[in-house]
C-alpha positions as CSV (number, residue, x, y, z in Angstrom):
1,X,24.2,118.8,31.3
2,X,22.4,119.0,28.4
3,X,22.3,123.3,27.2
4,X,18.9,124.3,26.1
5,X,18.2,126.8,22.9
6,X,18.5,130.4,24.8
7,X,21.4,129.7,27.4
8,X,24.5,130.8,25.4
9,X,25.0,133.6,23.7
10,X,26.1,134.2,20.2
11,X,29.8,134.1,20.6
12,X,29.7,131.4,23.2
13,X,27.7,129.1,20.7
14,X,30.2,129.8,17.9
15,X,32.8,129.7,19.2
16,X,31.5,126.1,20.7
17,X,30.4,125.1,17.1
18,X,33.9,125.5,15.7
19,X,35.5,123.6,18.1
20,X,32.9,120.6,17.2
21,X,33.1,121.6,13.6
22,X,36.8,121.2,13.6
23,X,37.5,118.6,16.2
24,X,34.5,115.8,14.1
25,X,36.0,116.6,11.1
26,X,39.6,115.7,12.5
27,X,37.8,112.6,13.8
28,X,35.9,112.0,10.6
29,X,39.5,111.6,9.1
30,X,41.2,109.2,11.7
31,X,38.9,106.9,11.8
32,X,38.4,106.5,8.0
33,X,39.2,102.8,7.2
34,X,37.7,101.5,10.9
35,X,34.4,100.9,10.2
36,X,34.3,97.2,10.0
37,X,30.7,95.5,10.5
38,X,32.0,94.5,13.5
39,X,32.8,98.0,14.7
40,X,29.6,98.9,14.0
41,X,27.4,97.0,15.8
42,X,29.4,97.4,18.7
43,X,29.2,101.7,18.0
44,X,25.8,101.4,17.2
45,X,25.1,99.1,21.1
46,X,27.1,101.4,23.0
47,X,25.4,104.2,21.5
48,X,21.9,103.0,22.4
49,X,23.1,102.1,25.8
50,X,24.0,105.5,26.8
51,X,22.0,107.1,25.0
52,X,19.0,104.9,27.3
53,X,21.3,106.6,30.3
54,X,21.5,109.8,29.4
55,X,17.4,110.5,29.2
56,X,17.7,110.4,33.0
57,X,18.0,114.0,33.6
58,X,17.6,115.8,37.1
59,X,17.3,119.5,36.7
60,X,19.8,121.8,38.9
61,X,17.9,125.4,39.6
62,X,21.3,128.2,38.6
63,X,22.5,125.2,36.4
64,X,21.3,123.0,33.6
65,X,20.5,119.3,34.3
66,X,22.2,116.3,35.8
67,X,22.7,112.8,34.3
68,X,25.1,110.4,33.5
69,X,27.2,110.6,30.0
70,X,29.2,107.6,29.4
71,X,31.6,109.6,27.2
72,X,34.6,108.3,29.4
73,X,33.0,104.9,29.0
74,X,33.2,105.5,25.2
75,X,36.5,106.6,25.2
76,X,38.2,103.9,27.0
77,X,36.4,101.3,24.7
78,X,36.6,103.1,21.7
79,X,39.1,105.5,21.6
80,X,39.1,109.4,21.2
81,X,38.1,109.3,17.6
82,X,35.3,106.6,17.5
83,X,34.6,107.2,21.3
84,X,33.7,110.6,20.0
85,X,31.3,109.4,16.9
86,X,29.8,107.4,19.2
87,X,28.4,110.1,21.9
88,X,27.8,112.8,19.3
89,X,25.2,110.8,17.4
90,X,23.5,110.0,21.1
91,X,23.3,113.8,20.8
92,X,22.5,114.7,17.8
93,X,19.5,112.1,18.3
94,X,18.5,114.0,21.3
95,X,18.6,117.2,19.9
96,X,16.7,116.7,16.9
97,X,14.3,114.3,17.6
98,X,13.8,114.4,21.0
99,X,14.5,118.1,22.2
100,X,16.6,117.1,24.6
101,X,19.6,120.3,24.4
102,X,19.2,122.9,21.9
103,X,20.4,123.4,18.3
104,X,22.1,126.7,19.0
105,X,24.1,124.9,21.7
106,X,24.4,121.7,19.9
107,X,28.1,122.4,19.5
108,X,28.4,123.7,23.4
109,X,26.8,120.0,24.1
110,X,28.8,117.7,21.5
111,X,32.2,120.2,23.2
112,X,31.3,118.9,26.3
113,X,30.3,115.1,26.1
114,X,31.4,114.2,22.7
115,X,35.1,115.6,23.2
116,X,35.6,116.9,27.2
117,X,34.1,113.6,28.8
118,X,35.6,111.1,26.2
119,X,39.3,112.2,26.0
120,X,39.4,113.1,29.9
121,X,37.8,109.4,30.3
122,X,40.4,107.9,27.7
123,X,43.3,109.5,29.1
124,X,42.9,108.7,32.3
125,X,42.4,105.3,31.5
126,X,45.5,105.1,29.5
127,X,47.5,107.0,31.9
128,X,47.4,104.5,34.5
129,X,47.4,101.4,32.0
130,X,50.6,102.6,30.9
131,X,52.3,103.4,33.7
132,X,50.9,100.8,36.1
133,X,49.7,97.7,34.1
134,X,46.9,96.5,33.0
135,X,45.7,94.2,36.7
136,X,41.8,94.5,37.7
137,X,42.7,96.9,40.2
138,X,44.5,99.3,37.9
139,X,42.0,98.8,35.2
140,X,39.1,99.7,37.7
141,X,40.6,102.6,39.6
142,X,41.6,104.1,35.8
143,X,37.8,103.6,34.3
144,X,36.5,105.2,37.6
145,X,38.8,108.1,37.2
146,X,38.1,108.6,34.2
147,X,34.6,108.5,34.6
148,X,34.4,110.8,37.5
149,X,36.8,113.3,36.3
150,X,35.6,113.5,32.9
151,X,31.8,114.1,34.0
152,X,33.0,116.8,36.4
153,X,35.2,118.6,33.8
154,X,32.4,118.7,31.7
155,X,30.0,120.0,34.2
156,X,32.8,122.8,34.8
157,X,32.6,123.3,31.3
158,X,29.2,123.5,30.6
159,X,29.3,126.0,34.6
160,X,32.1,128.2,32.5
161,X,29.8,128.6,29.2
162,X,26.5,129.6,30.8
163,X,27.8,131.5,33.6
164,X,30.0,133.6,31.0
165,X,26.9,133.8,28.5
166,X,25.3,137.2,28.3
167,X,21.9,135.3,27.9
168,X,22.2,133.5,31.1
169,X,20.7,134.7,34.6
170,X,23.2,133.6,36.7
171,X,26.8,134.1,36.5
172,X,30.1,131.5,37.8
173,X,30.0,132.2,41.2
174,X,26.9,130.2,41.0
175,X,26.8,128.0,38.1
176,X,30.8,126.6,38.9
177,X,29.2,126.0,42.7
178,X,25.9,124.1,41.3
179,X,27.2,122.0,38.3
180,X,30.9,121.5,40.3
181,X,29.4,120.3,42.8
182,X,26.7,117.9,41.8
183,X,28.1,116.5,38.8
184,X,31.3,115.7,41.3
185,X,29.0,113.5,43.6
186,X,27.0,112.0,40.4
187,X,30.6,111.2,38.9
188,X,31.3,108.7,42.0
189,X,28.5,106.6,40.4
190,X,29.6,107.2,37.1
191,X,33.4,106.2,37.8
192,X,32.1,103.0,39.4
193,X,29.5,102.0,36.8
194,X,32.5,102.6,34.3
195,X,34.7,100.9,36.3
196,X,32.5,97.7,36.4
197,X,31.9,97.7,33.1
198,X,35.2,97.5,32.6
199,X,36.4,94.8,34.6
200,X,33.4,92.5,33.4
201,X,34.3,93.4,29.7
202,X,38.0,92.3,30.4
203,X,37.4,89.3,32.2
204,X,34.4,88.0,29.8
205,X,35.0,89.7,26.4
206,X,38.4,91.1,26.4
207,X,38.6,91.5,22.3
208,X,36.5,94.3,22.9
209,X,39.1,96.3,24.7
210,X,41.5,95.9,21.8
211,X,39.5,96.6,19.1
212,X,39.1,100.5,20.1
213,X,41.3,103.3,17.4
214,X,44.1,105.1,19.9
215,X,45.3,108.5,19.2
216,X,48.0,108.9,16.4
């Protein structure tokens, strides 16, 4: 899922970067005050956890890569706001240390993961909390949700940006096909993984599913 430097052309990345620019710095401000040592560690774990994950990348030929994200994982432990510090430094790591997605299309990247994956994953989740309760089955099926949906939005996402881009090969008839496609049956692992995770966090440490900043 990752973009490489040369997929997206110059309106594509900016427009990209400004939504990044402007959605962190609206993050930046909500979670001012939230950093407690506590939070931290547990921002700093989850971040080294996916970001583990996420260097399991399978290339897709008329597409980018597949691998997992964890955004939705993110987002349903940590909210939108910290959900979304969390992911964007696993990819500003990979993009400046390790190469892993470009620095033109570091805001493409941080759009799709950092913000598409973690609100679809936290709004799913809370959808069906709040509506449903809060029972293991509920909790699992909204995780999964979220997980799946959120990786496949972002694959369409990341399909809609390279197929559109004037530096890219192929255009959406393929790219919506390829990444669609593939992320949807990669997202049926993700959504259970998620869902798991989940489950074992409310039965054995269920503080940490409170301590998370909700949207205000």
């Amino acid at each position: 899922m990752h973009i490489p430097d040369g997929f997206l052309d110059i309106t594509t990345a900016t427009v990209t970067y400004i939504i990044f620019i402007v959605f962190g710095y609206y993050a930046l401000r909500k979670i001012r005050g939230m950093m407690e040592s506590e939070m931290i560690s547990f921002v700093s774990i989850l971040a080294a956890g996916i970001f583990a994950v996420q260097m399991l990348n399978w290339p897709l030929p008329g597409g980018t890569s597949l691998h997992f994200v964890g955004g939705a994982l993110a987002g349903i432990l940590l909210g939108p706001w910290l959900g979304f510090l969390t992911i964007c430094s696993v990819v500003l790591v990979q993009a400046f240390i390790f190469h892993d997605g470009g620095i033109t299309t570091l805001g493409a990247n941080a759009l799709n993961m950092a913000i598409i994956a973690v609100l679809i994953g936290h709004f799913s989740y809370e959808f069906l909390i709040r509506n449903f309760g809060n029972r293991d089955s509920i909790r699992f099926l909204g995780a999964f949700l979220g997980g799946w949906l959120g990786i496949v939005i972002a694959g369409a996402a990341v399909a809609i940006q390279i197929g559109y881009s004037q530096s890219f090969p192929y255009g959406i008839a393929i790219t919506i096909p390829v990444m669609v496609g593939w992320h949807a049956v990669l997202g049926i692992i993700e959504g259970i993984i998620t869902g798991l995770t989940i489950i074992y966090l409310s039965r054995r440490a269920p503080q940490l599913l409170s301590i998370r900043g909700d949207v205000k």
